[in-house]
C-alpha positions as CSV (number, residue, x, y, z in Angstrom):
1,X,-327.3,75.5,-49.5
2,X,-326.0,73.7,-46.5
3,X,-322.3,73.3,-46.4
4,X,-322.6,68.9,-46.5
5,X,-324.8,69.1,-49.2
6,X,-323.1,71.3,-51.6
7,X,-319.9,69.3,-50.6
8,X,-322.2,65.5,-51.3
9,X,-324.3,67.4,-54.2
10,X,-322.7,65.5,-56.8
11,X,-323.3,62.0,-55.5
12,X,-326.6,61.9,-57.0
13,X,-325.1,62.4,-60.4
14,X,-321.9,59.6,-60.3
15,X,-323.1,56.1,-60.3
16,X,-321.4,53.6,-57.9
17,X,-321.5,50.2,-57.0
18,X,-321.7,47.7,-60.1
19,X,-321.3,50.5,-62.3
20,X,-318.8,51.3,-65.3
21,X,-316.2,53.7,-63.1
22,X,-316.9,56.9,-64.1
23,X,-314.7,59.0,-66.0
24,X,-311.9,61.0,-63.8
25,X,-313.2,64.3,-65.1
26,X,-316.8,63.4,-63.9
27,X,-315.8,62.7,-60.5
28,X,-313.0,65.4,-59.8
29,X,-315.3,67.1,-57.4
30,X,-315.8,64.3,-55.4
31,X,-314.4,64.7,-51.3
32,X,-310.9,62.6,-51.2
33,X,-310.3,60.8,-48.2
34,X,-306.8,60.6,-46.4
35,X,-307.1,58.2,-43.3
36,X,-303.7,58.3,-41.1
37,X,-303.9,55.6,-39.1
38,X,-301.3,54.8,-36.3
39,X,-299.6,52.0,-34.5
40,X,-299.9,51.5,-30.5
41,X,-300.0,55.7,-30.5
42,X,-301.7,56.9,-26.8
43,X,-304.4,59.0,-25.9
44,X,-301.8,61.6,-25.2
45,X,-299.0,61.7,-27.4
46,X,-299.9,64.6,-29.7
47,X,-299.3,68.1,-28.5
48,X,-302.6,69.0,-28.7
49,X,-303.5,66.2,-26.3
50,X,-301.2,67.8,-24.0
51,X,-297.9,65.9,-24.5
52,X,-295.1,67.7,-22.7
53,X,-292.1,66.0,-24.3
54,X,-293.1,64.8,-27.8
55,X,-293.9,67.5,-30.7
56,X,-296.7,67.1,-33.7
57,X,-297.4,70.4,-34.8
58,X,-298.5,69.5,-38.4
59,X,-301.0,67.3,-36.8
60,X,-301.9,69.8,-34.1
61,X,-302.7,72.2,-36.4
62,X,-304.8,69.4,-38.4
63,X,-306.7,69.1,-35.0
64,X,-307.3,72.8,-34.5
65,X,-308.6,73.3,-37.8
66,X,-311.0,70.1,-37.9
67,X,-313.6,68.2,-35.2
68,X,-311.7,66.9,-32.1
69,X,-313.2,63.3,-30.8
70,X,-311.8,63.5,-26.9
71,X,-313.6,60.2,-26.8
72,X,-312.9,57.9,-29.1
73,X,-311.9,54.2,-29.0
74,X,-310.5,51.8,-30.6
75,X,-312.3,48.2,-31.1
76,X,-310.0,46.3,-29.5
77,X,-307.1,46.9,-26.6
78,X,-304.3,45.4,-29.6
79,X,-303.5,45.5,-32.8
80,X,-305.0,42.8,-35.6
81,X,-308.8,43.1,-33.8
82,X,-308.7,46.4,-33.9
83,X,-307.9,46.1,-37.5
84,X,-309.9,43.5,-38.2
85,X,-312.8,45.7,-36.9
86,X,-312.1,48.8,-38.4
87,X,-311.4,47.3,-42.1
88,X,-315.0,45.1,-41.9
89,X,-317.5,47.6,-39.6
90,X,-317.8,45.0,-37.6
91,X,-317.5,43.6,-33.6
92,X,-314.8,40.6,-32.6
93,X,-317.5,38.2,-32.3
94,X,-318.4,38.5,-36.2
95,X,-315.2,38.2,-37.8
96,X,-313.8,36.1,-34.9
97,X,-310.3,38.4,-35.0
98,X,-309.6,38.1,-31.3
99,X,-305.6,38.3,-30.6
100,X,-302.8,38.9,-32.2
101,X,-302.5,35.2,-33.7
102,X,-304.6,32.3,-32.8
103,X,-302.7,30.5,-29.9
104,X,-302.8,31.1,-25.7
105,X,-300.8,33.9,-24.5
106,X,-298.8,33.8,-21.1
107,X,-297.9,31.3,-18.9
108,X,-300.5,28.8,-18.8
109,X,-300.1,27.5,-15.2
110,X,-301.6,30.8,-14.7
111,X,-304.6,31.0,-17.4
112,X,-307.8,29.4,-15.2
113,X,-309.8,29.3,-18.6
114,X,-309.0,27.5,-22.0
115,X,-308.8,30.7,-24.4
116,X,-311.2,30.9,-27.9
117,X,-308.6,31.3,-30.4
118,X,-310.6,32.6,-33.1
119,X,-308.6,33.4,-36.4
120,X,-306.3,35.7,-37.7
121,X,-307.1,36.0,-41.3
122,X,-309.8,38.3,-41.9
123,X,-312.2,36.8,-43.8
124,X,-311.9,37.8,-47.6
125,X,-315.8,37.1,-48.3
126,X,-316.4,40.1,-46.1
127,X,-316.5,43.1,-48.1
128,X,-314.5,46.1,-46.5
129,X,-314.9,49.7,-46.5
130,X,-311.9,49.6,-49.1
131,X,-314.0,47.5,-51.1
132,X,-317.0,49.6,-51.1
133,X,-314.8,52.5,-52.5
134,X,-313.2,50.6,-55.2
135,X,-316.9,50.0,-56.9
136,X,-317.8,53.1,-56.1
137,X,-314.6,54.8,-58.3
138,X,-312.5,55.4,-55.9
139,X,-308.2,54.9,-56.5
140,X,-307.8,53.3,-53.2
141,X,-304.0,52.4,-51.9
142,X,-302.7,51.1,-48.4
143,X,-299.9,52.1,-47.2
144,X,-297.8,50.6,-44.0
145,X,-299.2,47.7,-41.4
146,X,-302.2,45.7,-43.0
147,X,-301.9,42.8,-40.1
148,X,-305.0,40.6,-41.7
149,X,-303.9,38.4,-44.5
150,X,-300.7,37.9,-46.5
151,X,-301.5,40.3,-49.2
152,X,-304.6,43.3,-48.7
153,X,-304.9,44.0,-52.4
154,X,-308.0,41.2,-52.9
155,X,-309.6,43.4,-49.7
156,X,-310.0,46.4,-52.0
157,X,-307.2,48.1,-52.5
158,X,-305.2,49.2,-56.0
159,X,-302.0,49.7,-54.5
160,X,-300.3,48.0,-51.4
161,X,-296.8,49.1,-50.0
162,X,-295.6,47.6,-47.4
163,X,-298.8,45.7,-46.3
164,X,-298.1,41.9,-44.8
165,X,-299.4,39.8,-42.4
166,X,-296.3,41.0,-40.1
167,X,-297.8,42.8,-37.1
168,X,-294.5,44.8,-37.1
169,X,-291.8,46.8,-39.5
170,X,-290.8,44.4,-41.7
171,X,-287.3,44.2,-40.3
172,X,-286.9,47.1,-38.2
173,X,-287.2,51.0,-39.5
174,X,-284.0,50.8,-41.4
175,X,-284.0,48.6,-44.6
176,X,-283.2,45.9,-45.7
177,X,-286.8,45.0,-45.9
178,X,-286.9,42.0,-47.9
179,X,-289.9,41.0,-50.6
180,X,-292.0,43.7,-48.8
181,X,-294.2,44.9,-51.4
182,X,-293.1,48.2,-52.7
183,X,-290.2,48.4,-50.1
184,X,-288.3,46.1,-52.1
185,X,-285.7,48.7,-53.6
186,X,-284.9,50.6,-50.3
187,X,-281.8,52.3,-49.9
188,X,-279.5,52.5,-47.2
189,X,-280.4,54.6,-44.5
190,X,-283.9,55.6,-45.5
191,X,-286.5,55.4,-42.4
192,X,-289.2,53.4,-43.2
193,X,-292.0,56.3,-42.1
194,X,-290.2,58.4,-44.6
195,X,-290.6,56.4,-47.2
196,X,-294.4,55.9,-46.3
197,X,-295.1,59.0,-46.1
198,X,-293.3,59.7,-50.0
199,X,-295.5,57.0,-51.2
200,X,-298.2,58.8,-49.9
201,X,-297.2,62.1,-51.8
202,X,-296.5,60.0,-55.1
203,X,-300.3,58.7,-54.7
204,X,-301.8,61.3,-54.7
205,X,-300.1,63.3,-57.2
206,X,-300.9,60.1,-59.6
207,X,-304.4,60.5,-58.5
208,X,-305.1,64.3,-58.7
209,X,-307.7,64.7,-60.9
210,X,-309.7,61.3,-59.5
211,X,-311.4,60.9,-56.2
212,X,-309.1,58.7,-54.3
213,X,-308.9,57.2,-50.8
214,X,-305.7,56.4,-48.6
215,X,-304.8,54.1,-45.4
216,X,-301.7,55.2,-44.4
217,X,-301.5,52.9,-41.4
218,X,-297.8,53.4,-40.3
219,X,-296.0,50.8,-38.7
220,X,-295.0,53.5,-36.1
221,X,-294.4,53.6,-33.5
222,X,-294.9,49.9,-32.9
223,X,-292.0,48.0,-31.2
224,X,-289.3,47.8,-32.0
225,X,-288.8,51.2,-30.6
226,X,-286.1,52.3,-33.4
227,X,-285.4,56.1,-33.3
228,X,-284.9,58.2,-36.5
229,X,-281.5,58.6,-36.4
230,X,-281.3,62.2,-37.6
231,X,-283.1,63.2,-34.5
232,X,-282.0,61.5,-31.4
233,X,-279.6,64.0,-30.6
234,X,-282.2,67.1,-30.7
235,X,-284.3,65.0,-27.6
236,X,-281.5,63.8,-26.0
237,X,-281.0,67.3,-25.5
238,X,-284.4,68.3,-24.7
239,X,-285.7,68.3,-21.1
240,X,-287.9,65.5,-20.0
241,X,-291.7,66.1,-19.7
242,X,-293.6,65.0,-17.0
243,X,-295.8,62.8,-18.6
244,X,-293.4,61.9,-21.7
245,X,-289.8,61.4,-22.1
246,X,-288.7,58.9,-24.6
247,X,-286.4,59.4,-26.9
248,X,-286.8,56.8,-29.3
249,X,-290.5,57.7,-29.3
250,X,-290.0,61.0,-29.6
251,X,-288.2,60.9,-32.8
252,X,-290.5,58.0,-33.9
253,X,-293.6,60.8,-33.5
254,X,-291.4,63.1,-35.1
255,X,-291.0,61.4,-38.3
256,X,-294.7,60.8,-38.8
257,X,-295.6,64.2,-37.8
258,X,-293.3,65.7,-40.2
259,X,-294.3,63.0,-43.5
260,X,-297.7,64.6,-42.5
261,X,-296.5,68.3,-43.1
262,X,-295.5,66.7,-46.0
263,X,-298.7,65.4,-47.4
264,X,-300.5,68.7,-46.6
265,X,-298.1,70.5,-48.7
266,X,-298.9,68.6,-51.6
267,X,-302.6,68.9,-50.9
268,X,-302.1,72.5,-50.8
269,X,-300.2,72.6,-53.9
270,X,-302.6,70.8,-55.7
271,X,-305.8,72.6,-54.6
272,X,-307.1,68.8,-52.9
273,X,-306.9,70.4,-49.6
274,X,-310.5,71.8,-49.0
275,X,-312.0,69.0,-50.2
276,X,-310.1,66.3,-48.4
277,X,-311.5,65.1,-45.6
278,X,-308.2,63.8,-43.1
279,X,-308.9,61.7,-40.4
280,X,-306.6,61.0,-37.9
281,X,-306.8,57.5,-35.3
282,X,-305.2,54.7,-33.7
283,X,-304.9,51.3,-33.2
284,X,-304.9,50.9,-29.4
285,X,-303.6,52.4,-26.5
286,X,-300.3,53.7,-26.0
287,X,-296.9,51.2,-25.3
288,X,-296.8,51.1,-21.6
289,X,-293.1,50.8,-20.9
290,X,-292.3,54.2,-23.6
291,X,-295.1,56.5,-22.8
292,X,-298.0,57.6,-20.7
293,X,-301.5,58.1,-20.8
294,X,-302.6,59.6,-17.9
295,X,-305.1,60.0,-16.2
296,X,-306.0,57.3,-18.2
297,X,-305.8,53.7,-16.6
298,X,-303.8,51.3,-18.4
299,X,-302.1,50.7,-21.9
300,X,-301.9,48.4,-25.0
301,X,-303.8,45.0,-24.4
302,X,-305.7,46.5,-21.3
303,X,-309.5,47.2,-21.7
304,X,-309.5,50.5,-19.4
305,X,-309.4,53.4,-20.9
306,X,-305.9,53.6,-21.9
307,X,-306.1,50.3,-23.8
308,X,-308.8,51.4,-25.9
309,X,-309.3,55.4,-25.7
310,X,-307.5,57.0,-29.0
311,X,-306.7,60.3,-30.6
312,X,-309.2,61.0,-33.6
313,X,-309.8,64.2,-35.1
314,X,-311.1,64.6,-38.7
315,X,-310.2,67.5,-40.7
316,X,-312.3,68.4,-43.6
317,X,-312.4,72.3,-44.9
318,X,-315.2,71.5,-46.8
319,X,-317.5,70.4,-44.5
320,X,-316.4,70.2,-40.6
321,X,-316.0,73.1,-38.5
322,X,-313.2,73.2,-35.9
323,X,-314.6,72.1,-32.2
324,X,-314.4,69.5,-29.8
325,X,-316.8,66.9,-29.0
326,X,-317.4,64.1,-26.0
327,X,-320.2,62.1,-28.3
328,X,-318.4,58.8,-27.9
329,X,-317.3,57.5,-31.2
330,X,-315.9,53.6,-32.4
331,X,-313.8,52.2,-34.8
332,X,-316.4,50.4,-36.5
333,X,-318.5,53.6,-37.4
334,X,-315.4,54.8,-39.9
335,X,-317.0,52.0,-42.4
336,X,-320.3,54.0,-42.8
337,X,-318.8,57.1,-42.4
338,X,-316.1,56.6,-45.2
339,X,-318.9,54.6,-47.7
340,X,-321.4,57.8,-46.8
341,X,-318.5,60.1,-47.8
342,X,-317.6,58.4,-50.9
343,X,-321.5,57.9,-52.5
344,X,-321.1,53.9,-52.0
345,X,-323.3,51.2,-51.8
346,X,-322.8,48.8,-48.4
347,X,-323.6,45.8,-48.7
348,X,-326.9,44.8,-47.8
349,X,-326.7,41.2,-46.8
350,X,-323.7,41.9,-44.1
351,X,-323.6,43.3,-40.8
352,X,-322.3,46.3,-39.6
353,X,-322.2,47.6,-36.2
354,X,-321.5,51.1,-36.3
355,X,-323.1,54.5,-37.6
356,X,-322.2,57.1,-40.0
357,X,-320.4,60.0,-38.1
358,X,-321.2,62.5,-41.2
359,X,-324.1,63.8,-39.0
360,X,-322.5,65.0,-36.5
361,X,-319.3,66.2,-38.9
362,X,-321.8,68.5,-40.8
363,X,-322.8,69.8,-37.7
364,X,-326.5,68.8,-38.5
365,X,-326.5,66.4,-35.7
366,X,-325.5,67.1,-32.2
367,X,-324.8,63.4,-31.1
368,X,-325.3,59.8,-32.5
369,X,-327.9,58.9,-30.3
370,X,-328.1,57.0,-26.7
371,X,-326.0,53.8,-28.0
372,X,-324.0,51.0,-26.3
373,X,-320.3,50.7,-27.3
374,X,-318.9,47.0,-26.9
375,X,-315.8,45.1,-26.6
376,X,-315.2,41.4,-26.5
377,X,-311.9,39.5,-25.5
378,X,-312.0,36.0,-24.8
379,X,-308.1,35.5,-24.5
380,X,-305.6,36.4,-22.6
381,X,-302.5,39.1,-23.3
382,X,-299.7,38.5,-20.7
383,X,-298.1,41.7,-18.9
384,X,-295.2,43.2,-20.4
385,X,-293.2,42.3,-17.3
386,X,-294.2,41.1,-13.7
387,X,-293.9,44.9,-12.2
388,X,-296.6,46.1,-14.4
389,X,-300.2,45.9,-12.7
390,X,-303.6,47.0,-13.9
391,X,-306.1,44.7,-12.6
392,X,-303.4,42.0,-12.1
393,X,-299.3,41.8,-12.4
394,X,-299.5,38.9,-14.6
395,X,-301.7,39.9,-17.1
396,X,-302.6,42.9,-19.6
397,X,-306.1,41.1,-19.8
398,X,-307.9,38.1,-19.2
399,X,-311.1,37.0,-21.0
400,X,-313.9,40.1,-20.6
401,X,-316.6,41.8,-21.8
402,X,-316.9,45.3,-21.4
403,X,-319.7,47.9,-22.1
404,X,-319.8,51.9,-22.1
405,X,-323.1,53.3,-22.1
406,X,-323.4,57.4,-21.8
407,X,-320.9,57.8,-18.6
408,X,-320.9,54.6,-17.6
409,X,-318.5,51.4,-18.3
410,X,-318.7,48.2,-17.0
411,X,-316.4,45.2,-17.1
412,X,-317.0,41.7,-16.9
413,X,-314.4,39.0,-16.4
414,X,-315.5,35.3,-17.2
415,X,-312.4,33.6,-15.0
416,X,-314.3,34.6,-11.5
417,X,-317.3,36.6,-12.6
418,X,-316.0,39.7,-11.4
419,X,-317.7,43.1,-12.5
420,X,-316.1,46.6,-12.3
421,X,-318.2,50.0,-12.6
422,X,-316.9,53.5,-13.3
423,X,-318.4,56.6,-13.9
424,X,-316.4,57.9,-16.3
425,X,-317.3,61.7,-16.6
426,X,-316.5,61.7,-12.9
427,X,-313.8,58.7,-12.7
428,X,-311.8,58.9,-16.2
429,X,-309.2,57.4,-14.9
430,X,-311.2,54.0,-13.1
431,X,-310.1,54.3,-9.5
432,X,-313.4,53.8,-8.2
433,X,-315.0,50.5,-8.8
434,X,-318.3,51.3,-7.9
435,X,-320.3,48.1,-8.5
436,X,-321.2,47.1,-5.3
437,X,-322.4,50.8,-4.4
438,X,-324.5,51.0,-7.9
439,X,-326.2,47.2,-7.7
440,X,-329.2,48.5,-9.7
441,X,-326.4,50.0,-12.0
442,X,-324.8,47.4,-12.5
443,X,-327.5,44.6,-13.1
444,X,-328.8,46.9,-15.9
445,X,-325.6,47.5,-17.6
446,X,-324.8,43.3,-17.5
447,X,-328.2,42.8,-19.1
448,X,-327.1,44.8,-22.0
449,X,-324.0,43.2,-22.4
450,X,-325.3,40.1,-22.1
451,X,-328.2,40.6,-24.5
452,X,-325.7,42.0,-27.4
453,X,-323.4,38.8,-26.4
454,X,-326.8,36.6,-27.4
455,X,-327.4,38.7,-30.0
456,X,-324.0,38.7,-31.9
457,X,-323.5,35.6,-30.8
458,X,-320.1,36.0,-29.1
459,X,-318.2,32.8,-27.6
460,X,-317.5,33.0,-23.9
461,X,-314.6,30.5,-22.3
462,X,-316.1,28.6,-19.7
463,X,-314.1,25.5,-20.2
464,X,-311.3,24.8,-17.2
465,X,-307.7,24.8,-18.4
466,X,-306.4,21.3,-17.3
467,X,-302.7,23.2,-16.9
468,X,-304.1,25.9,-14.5
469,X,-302.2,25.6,-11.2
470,X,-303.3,28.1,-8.4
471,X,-300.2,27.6,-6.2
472,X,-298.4,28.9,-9.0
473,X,-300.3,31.7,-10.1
474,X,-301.0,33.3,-5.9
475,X,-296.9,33.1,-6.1
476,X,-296.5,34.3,-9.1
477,X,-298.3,37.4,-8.1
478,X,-296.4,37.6,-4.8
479,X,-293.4,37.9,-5.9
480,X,-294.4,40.5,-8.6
481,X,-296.0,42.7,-6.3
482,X,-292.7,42.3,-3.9
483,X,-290.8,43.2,-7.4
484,X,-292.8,46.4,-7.7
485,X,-292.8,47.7,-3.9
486,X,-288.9,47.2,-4.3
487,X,-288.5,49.7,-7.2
488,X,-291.1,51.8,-5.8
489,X,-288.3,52.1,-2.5
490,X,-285.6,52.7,-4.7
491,X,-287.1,55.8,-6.2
């Protein structure tokens, strides 16, 4: 019998959604699923992405033993979309989660376009992944960042610590942490990751002999950039990496990596580990001013590849076989992929825009088929100072569209129509802008991207912000370019 159906055999015997839950002895068999889900992490700050400073080898040797995504992508280029996507299977223009919060971001004597705000709540009539579990008899928990509502228990979830609408550690790594759910009785000293990752050995010691289902979304290593005290002094001492050298960071990837080991000790000890699948995945690109992604262009809030591009590997004894893969993967596709997992009805009557990754984790698919990936921003996200520059200094992004179909991307910017072409099996890191040598290209990807935009029904700014002062912006990005070239001269 093939490994993913001796591993799935019992689904057919456990009823699901709308059902009586089962008894815990009639679904012990059933796969577990542990997702660890981290906060403005890069494309390469694990070891086994190559990071030459920072050290993960719990999670390294997750990745060697399970399927490695090299690319994989987040939903969005920051953090309550991406969430917002992930948690409902869906694109930004269905939920309408565009930006962290609903108002314009930057300086708006700079912003040519009035914004679409959107919301930030997602909406609690759309059922979640989470949700799908529950009625499926699944224990599910969250644990860490939730980002979409004040409270993620109505989305689906049994237990909630720590989950808020805060996009950030309740008040730092280091309590006090206020009327944080489950973070309440803190005591000095103890780092918040820690005590995540605790929670998450509790959990599923309470849960051992039920199928069960955990989001451990760490607030790590979101700003602010608060080392583990414990371990500064270890890479203070270390020598810088070329790519990475952070110490804060470092510790900060430290402490998750090490709750990890954790975790996987008790799924050892409790015989869960073969039949857990682990995946592993990010929010959004890495925090430009305390890492790197290279050769990746761009960071957190940009839509080149280092604003979107993620580590994800899922680990599953079980089932997957170690490898690497290039079939492009999205945030999105976790919703079919966990409710395929789990035996659980989707809803019928709501939309979801991704596909099942099981497939290819089985190994009885090769790839996921020739399918569009999409990304929709109609906002802006201001630079993180005037000295950093992707496409401009005074923005992460403006208002786009972007598209990635095989090797090709294409963006689309709604303030001046401009379009930007990479080939990115040739060009990973988006140096060559190759639209006006590829018009054919070109006009064929922006048919696509307009045709989903129809499709979805996706809101594109067109109106002119009244505040919008050219003068201002073509000085504005004077004088940061003249900050940069100095402190390029004084290296």
């Amino acid at each position: 019998m093939p490994r993913l159906a001796a591993a799935l055999l019992l689904f057919v015997l456990v009823p699901t959604a709308n059902a009586a839950e089962p008894a815990a002895d009639e679904q012990a068999d059933r796969p577990n699923i542990l997702f660890v889900f981290l906060d403005d992490f890069g494309w390469r700050d694990t070891g086994y992405m190559g990071s030459d400073f920072y050290e993960t080898p719990h999670i390294d040797a997750l990745a060697e033993g399970g399927l490695v995504f090299t690319d994989a992508y987040s939903c969005a280029a920051n953090c309550a979309p991406a969430r917002a996507c992930l948690l409902s299977g869906q694109y930004t223009p269905r939920h309408e989660v565009y930006n962290v919060g609903t108002g314009p971001r930057g300086n708006a004597k700079h912003r040519r376009l009035l914004h679409v705000p959107g919301t930030k709540t997602l909406d609690p009539q759309i059922k979640t992944w989470a949700a799908c579990l529950q009625d499926a008899g699944y224990r599910t928990a969250t644990m860490g960042k939730w980002h979409l509502s004040n409270d993620p228990v109505p989305y689906g979830f049994h237990v909630n610590v720590g989950g808020t609408h805060s996009g950030g550690p309740p008040r730092g790594y280091y309590p006090p942490h206020g009327k944080v759910p489950g973070l309440q009785d803190a005591p000095k000293g103890e780092y918040v990751t820690d005590r995540l990752s605790d929670e998450a050995v509790k959990f599923i010691e309470a849960n051992k002999s039920r199928p069960w289902c955990l989001y451990l979304t760490h607030f790590a290593v979101h700003t602010p950039l608060d080392a583990k005290k414990e371990l500064v002094a270890k890479y203070q001492a270390k020598k810088p990496g070329k790519l990475h050298r952070h110490v804060a960071m470092a510790t900060m990837i430290q402490a998750v990596d090490d709750g990890v080991g954790r975790i996987v000790e008790k799924l050892d000890e409790l015989g869960l580990r073969e039949n857990t699948a682990i995946f592993f995945f990010s929010d959004n690109g890495g925090y430009g001013p305390a890492t790197d992604m290279d050769p990746l262009k761009g960071y957190k809030g940009t839509y080149y590849e280092g604003g979107i591009r993620e580590p994800f590997f899922v680990h599953w004894p079980a089932v997957v076989k170690p490898g690497r893969t290039d079939v492009p993967m999205i945030g999105v596709d976790l919703y079919p992929t966990f409710c395929e997992i789990a035996g659980a009805k989707t809803p019928a009557d709501q939309p979801r825009d991704g596909v099942s990754l099981l497939p290819l984790l089985s190994g009885e698919a090769t790839d996921l088929g020739e399918r569009p990936l999409f990304w929709h921003f109609p906002a802006y996200l201001q630079a993180y100072s005037v000295t950093d520059e992707q496409r401009d200094p005074l923005f992460r992004s403006r208002p786009c569209s972007i598209v990635r179909q095989g090797d090709w991307k294409l963006h689309q910017y709604f303030e001046d129509g401009g379009l930007e072409l990479y080939n990115l099996r040739h060009d990973i890191g988006e140096t060559k802008n190759l639209a006006k040598e590829q018009p054919e290209r070109t006009a064929e990807l922006l048919k696509v991207l307009e045709t989903w935009r129809a499709e979805i029904d996706a809101p594109v700014p067109t109106k002119p912000n009244p505040q919008f002062d050219a003068e201002a912006e073509a000085a504005a990005i004077e004088k940061a370019k003249a900050r940069k070239a100095g402190k390029r001269k004084k290296r």
